[in-house]
C-alpha atoms as a printed R data frame, in Angstrom:
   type eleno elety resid chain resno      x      y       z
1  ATOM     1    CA   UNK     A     1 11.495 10.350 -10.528
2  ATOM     2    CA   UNK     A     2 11.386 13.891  -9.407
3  ATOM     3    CA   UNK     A     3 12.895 14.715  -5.838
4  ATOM     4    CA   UNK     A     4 12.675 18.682  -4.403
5  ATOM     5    CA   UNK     A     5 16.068 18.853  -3.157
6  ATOM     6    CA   UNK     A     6 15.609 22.661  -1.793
7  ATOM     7    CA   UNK     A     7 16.338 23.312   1.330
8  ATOM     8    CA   UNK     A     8 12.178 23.447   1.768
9  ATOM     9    CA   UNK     A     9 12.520 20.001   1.221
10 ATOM    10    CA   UNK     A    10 15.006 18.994   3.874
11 ATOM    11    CA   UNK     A    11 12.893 18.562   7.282
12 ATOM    12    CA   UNK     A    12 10.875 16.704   5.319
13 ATOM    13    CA   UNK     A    13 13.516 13.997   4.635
14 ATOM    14    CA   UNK     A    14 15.123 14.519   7.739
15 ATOM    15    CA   UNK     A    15 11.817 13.492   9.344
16 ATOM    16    CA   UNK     A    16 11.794 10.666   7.650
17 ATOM    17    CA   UNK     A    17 14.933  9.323   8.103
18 ATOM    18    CA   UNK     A    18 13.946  7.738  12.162
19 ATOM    19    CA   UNK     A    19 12.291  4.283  11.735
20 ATOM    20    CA   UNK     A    20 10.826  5.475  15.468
21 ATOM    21    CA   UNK     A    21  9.249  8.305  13.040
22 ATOM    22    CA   UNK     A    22  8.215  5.616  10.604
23 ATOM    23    CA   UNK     A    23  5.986  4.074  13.533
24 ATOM    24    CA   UNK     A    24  4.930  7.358  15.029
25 ATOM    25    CA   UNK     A    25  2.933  8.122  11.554
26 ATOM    26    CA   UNK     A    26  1.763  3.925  11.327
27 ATOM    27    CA   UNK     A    27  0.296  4.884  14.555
28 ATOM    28    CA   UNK     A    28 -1.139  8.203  14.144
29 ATOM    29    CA   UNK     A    29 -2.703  7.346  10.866
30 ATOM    30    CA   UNK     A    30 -5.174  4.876  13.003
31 ATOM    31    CA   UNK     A    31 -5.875  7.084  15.126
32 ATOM    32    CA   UNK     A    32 -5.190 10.184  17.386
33 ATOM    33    CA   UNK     A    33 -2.699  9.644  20.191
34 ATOM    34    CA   UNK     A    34 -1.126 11.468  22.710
35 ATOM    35    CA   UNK     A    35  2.483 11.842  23.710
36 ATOM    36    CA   UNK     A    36  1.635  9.116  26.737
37 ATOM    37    CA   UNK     A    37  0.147  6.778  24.202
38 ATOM    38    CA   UNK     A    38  2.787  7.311  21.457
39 ATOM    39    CA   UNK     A    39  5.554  6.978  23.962
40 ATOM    40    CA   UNK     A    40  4.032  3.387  25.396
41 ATOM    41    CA   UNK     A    41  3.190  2.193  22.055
42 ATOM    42    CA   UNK     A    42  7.118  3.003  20.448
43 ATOM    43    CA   UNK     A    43  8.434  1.670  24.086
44 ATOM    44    CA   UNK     A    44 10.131  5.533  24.653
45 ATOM    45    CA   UNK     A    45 10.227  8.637  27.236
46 ATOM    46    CA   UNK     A    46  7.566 10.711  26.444
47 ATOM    47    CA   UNK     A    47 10.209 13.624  26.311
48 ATOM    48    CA   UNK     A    48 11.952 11.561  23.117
49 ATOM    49    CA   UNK     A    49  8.533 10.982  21.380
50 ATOM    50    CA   UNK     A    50  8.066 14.592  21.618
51 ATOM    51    CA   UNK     A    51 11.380 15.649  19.754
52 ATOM    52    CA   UNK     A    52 10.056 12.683  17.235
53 ATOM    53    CA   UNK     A    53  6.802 14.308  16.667
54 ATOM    54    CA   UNK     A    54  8.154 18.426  16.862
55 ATOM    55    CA   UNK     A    55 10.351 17.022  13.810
56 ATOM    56    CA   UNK     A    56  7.122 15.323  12.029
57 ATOM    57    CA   UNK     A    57  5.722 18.600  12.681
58 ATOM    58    CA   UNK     A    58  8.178 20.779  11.135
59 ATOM    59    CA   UNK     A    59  8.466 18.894   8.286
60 ATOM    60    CA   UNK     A    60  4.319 19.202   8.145
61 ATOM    61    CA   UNK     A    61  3.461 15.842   8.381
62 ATOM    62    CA   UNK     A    62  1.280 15.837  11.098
63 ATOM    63    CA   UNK     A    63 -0.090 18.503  13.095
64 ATOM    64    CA   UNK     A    64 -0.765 18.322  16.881
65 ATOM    65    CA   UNK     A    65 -3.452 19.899  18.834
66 ATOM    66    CA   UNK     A    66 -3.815 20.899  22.369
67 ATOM    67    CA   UNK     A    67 -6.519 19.055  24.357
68 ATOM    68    CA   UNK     A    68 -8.038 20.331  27.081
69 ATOM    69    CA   UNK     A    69 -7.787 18.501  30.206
């Protein structure tokens, strides 16, 4: 097995070292949720979910988008 231990690489396993993560991308891959919806569905604050999901983003594993309201 081949593992890209560069410091490129790191977010990525950072971000998926949280089993909260874990379920954040379950979720996500189902369909799109916002940080309201995430936050219910993991049982969080929506302010934690968001540091979850700015680390899933950094590592680019999911990207967000801005809806309008």
């Amino acid at each position: 097995m081949n593992l890209d231990i560069s410091d490129k690489s790191l977010p990525v396993y950072e971000a998926l070292a949280s089993s909260v993560r874990h379920k954040i991308i379950q979720l996500l891959a189902n369909r799109p949720m916002n940080i309201r919806e995430l936050a219910e569905a993991v049982g969080l604050t929506s302010a934690i979910v968001s540091m979850h999901v700015k680390k899933l983003e950094k590592a680019a594993i999911i990207s967000t988008s801005m809806q309008p309201g």
